[in-house]
C-alpha positions in Angstrom: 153.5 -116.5 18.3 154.1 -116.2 14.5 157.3 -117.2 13.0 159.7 -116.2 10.4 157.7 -118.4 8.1 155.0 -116.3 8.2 156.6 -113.3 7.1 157.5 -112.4 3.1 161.1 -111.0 3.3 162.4 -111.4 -0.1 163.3 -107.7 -0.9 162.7 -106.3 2.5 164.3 -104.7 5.2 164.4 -107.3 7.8 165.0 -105.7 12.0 166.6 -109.2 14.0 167.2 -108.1 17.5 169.9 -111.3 18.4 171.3 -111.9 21.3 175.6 -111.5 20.9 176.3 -110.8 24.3 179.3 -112.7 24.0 182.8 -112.4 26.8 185.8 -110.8 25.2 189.4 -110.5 26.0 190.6 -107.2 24.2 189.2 -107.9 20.9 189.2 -111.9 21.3 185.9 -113.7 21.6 186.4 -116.0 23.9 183.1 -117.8 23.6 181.2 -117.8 20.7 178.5 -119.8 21.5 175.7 -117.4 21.3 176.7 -115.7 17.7 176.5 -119.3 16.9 173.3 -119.9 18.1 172.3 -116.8 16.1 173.4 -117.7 12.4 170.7 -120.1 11.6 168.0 -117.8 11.9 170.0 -114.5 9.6 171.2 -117.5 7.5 167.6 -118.5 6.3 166.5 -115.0 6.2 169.3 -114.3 3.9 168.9 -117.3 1.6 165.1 -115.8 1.6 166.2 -112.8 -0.1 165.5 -110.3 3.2 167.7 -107.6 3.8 169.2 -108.4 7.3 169.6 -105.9 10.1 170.9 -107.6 12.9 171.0 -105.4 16.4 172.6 -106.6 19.4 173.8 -105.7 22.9 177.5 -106.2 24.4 178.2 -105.7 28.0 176.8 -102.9 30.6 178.0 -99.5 28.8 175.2 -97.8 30.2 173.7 -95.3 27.3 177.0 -94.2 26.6 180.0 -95.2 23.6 182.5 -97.1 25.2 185.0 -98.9 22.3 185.4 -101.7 24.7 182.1 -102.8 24.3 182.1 -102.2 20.4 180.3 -105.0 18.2 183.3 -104.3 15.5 184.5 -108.1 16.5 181.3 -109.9 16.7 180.5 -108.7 12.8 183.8 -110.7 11.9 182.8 -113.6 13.9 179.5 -113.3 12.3 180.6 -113.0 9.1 183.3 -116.2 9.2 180.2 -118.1 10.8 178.2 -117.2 8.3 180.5 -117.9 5.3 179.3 -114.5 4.2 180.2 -110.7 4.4 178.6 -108.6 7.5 178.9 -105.0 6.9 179.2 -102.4 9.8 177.5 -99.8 10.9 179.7 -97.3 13.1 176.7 -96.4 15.4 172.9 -97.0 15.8 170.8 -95.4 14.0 173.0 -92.3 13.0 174.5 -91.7 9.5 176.5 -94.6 9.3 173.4 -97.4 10.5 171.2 -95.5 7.7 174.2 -95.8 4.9 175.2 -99.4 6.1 171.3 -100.4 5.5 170.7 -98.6 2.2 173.8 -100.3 0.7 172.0 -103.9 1.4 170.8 -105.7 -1.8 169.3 -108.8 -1.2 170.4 -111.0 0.9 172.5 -109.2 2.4 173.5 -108.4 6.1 174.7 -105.8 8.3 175.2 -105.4 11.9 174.4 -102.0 13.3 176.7 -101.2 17.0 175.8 -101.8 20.6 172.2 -101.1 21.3 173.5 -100.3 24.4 175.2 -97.3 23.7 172.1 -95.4 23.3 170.5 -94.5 26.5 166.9 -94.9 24.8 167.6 -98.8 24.5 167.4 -99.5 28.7 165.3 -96.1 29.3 162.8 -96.7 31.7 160.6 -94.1 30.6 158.2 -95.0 28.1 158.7 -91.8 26.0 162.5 -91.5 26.2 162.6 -95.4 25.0 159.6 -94.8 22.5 161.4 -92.3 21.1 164.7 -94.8 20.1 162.4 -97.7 19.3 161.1 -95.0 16.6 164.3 -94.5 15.2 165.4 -98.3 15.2 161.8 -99.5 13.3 162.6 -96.7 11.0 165.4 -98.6 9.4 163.4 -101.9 8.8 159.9 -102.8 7.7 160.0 -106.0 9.4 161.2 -107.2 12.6 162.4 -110.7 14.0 162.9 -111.5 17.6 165.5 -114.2 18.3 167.4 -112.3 21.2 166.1 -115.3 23.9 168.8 -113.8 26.7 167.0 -110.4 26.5 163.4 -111.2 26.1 163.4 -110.9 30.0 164.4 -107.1 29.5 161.5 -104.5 29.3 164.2 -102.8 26.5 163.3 -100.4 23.1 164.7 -103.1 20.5 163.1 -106.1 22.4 159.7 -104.7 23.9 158.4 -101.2 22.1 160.1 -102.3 18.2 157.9 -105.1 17.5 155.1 -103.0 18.2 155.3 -100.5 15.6 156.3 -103.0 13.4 154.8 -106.7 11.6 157.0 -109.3 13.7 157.8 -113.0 14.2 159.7 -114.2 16.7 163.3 -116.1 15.1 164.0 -119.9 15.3 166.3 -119.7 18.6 163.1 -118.2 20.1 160.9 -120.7 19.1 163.0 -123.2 20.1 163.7 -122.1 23.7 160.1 -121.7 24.2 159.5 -125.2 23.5 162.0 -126.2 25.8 161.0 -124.3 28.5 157.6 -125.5 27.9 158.8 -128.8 28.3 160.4 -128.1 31.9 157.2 -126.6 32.9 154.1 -128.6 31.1 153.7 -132.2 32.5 157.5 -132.5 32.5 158.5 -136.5 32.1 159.6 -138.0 35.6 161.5 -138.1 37.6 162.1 -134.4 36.9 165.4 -133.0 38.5 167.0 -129.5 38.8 170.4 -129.0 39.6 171.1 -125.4 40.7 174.4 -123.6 41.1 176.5 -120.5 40.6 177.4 -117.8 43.6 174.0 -116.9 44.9 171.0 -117.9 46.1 169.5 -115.2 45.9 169.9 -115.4 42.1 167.6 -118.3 42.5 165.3 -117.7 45.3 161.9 -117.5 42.3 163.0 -120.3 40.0 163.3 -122.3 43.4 160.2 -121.0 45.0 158.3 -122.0 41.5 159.7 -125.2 40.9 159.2 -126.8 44.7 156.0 -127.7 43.0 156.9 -129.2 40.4 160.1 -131.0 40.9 160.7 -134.5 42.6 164.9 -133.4 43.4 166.5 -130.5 43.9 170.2 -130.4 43.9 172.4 -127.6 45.5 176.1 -127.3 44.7 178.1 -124.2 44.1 178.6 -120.9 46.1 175.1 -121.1 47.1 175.5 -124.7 48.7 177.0 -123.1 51.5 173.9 -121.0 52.1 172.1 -123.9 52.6 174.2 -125.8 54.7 175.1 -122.5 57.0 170.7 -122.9 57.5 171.5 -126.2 58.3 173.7 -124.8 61.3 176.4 -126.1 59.8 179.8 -124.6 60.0 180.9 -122.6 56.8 184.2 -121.5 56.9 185.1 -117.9 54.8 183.2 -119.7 51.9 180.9 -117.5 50.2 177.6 -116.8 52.6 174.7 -114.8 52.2 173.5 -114.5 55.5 170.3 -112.4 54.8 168.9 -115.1 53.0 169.2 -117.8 55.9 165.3 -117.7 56.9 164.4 -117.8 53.1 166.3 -121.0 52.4 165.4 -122.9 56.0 162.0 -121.6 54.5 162.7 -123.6 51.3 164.0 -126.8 53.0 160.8 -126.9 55.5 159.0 -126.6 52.0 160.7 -129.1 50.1 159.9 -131.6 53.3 156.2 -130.8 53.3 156.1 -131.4 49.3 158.1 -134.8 49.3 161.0 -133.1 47.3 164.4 -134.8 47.9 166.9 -131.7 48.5 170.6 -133.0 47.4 173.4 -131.0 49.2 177.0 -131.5 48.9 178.7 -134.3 51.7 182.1 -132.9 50.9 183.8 -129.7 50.1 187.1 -129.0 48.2 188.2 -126.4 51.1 190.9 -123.8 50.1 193.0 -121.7 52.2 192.2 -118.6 49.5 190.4 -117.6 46.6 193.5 -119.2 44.1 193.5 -121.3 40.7 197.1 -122.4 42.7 195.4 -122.2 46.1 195.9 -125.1 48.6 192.9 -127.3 49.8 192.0 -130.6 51.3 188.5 -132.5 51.2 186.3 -132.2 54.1 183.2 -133.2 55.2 180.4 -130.6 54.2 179.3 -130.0 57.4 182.8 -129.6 59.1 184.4 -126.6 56.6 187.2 -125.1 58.8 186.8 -121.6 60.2 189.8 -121.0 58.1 188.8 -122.4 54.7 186.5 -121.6 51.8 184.7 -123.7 49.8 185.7 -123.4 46.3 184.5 -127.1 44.6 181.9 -130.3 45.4 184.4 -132.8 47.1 184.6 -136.5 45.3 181.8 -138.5 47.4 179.4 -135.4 46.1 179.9 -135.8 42.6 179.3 -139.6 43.2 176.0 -138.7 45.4 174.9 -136.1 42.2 175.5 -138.4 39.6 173.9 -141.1 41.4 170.4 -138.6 41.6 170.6 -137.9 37.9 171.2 -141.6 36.7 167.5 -142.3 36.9 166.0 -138.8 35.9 163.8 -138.3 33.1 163.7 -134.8 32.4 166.8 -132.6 33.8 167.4 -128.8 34.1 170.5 -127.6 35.1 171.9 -123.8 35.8 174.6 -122.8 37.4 178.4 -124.6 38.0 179.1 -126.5 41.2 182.6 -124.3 42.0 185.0 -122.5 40.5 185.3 -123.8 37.0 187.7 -121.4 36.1 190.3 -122.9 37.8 191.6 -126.5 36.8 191.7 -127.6 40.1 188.2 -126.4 40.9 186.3 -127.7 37.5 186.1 -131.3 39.1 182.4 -131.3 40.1 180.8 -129.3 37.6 182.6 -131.6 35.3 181.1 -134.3 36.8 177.4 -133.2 36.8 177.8 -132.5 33.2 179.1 -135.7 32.4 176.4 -137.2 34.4 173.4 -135.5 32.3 175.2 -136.9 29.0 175.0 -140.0 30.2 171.7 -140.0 32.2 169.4 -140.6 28.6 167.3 -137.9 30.0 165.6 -134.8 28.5 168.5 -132.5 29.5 168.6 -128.4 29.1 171.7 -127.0 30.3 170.5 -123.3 31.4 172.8 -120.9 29.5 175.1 -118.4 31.6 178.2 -119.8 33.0 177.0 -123.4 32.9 177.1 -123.0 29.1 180.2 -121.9 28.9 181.5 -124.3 31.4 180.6 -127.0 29.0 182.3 -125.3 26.1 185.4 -124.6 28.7 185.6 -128.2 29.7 185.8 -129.7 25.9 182.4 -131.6 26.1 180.7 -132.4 23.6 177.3 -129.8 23.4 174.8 -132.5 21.3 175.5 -134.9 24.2 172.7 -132.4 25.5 169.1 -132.2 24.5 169.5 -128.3 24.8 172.1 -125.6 25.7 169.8 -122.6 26.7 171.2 -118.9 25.6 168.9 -117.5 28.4 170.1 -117.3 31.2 168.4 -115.1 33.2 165.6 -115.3 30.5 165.4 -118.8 31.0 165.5 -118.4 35.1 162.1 -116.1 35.1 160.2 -118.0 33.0 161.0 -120.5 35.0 159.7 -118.5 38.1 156.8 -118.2 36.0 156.9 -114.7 35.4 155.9 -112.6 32.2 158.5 -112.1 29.7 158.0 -108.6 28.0 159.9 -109.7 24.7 157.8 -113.0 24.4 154.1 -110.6 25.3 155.7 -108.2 22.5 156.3 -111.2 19.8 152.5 -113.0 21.1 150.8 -109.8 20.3 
């Protein structure tokens, strides 16, 4: 995979598909860690004299112009980040992207709006996407990928672009690669995954993958209660996904055969309803009232998680342990994160909510080896599938 080293941009029009998905509040960013993780890569190609055409995506508008999704805020942000102007273009590649990029002198940047509101950017046939990916190579002579949290997406501006034109993927790309390498190449041991969020079935390939690679495996979250309901344990309302049972009493048989310790919660923050204010009481894991859900790990589990991290060498973690959103419910992921700062360990915190948990929680991100803008990117490629932005940037 080249890189932006490779590539002569001093006078040229420069294509970098980023990734500025970023969660908004009206017009307030309320996270910015991904236009962040974007500036170093349109920063150097600026200083390098390239004209910069950075192209994005914001939310699920689904092919159509919805203001609520606009990129109008993120070009500020961008702009105060960078310590430098970012012009605007009012739409894609209509009248205003092709008078926004022929004002650019050199070193110069401009943002173009949601890719997203054309419905050639997620079109799932070739010619109807072909056709957009036309257009949006017709503004640039060169192209940079550094979009990581999209690469996963079979989309016009991250697969079919850098086809029709010279390419190299960005420094955030290069950098999660190597990462994710590292989690997946002779990984330093003992090598632990903590896995969380809502659903299990968000995770059934990166758990099916990793059984053979992993020596722990550690289970908190909504999809804890998956697990212990396979267990035949009692559940309560918390969140279930019952079509799922067989797969995970699949996966614990599994984890048996290969030696891999499974780490599931021994007590549960149980609340009488889904509430930042709700009431709740500690009980044991395998005892959740018929009444209650579980909302948060319970004290004597984030001892028991901290205690499986302490020795790890290498740790990948994705998804909170409960509701992190609410105060009350923060505790345990909190605590695992705390735990990988001080475990000395190759950590890589897997983007998504567990990203913006740390940020949420006030901790500091270089107490982490890595802080993934993946996500779901970061997920496949650790099922071990194909990306079709990395095969378009490898070509």
């Amino acid at each position: 995979m080249r890189t932006i080293d490779s590539l002569d941009v001093k006078g040229r029009r420069v294509l970098v598909r980023a990734d500025l998905n970023v969660p908004l509040d009206g017009d307030v960013i309320t996270d910015d860690g991904r236009i962040r993780a974007s500036v170093p890569t349109i920063a150097t190609l600026a200083d390098r004299g390239a004209r910069v055409i950075v192209c994005a995506h914001l939310g699920r508008p689904k092919g159509k112009v919805a203001p609520q999704f606009s990129l109008a805020p993120v070009a500020a942000r961008l702009g105060e980040l960078l310590g430098r102007p970012v012009a605007f273009a009012e739409d894609v590649v209509g009248d205003s992207a092709h008078a926004t990029v022929e004002g650019l002198a050199d070193g110069e940047i401009a943002l173009l709006e949601n890719l997203r509101f054309e419905p050639g950017e997620e079109s799932k046939d070739d010619e109807v996407r072909g056709a957009f990916a036309d257009k949006l190579a017709a503004l640039a002579e060169l192209y940079v990928g550094d979009g990581f949290g999209a690469v996963h997406r079979k989309h016009a501006s991250v697969y079919d672009v850098p086809k029709r034109l010279p390419h190299a993927a960005g420094g955030l790309i290069v950098a999660e690669v190597e990462v994710l390498k590292k989690l997946t190449e002779n990984p330093a041991r003992p090598y632990v995954v903590v896995l969380g969020g809502a659903k299990v079935s968000d995770k059934l390939g990166v758990i099916a993958n990793l059984l053979g690679k992993v020596d722990r495996l550690v289970i908190g979250g909504g999809m804890a209660y998956t697990f212990l309901k396979a267990q035949g344990h009692e559940v309560g309302k918390s969140l279930l996904q019952e079509d799922q049972l067989d797969q995970v009493r699949g996966f614990i048989d599994e984890a048996a055969k290969r030696g891999v310790e499974l780490v599931l919660p021994v007590d549960i923050l149980a609340a009488t309803t889904f509430a930042e204010d709700a009431p709740y009481e500690v009980v044991e894991a395998t005892a959740i009232p018929a009444d209650r859900e579980g909302l948060d790990i319970g004290p004597k589990s984030r001892e028991l998680f901290a205690s499986k991290l302490a020795d790890a060498a290498t740790v990948f973690w994705n998804g909170p342990m409960g509701v992190f959103e609410f105060d009350a419910f923060a505790g345990g992921t909190r605590a695992v994160a705390e735990a990988l700062i001080a475990a000395g360990a190759f950590t890589v915190v897997g983007g998504g909510d567990s990203a913006a948990a740390v940020r949420k929680l006030g901790l500091p991100e270089d107490g982490f080896s890595h802080i993934s803008t993946g996500g779901g990117a970061s997920l496949e490629y650790l099922e071990g599938k194909t990306l079709p932005g990395l095969a378009a940037l490898e070509d």
